[in-house]
C-alpha positions, -999 to +999 in steps of 0.1 A: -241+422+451-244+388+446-215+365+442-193+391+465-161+385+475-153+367+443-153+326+443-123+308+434-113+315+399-134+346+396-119+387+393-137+409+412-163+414+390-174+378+382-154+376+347-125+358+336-097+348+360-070+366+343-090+398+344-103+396+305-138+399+288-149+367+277-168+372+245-201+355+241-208+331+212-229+350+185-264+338+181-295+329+201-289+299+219-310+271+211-321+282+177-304+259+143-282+273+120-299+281+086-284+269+061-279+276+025-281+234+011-307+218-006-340+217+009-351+184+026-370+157+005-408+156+005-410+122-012-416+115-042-446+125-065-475+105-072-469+108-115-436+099-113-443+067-095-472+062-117-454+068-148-425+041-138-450+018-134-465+023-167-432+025-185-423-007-169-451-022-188-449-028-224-487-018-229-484+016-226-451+030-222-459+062-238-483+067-211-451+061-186-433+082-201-457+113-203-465+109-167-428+108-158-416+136-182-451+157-164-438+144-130-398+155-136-407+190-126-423+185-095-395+162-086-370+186-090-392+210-072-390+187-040-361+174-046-369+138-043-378+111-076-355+130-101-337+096-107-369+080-108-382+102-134-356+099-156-355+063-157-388+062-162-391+081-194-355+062-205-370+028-199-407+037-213-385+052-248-366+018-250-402+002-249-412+022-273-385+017-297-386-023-293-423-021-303-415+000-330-387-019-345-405-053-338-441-041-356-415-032-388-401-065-388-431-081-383-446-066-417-417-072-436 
């Protein structure tokens, strides 16, 4: 038997000094928890950076904002742009709404 007569703070039987079973944590050791949050970021997606860049510009915002509204699922999806996104498609209907109101006043 290896470890016989017991070392200093050691039973008989190579537990616990005081005798008792010392219970093992539960788990395989050096695996990570899993847990139940949201899943990492992937970065975001290509359409909804295109589509902020087209809101942005007062050309074609209703390009932006297609792209953006198209690109809002796959953000949510990864988990990454969904602010992005829906500034995007808030700025590129503020666009369209000046032009709107400006063309009408124009022809007035």
């Amino acid at each position: 038997m290896a470890g016989y007569p017991p070392q200093q703070g050691q039973n008989q039987y190579g537990g616990h000094p005081q005798g008792g079973y010392q219970q093992q944590p539960y788990g395989q050791p050096g695996y990570p928890q899993q847990g139940y949050g949201p899943p990492p970021a992937q970065g975001t997606p290509g359409l909804v950076i295109a589509g902020a860049i087209l809101a942005l510009v007062p050309i074609c915002p209703l390009i932006g904002v297609i792209l953006a509204a198209v690109g809002l699922g796959e953000a949510k999806r990864r988990n990454a742009g969904v602010g992005l996104a829906k500034a995007s498609i808030i700025v590129g209907i503020i666009w369209i709404l000046l032009s709107i109101i400006l063309n009408v006043a124009v022809r007035m």
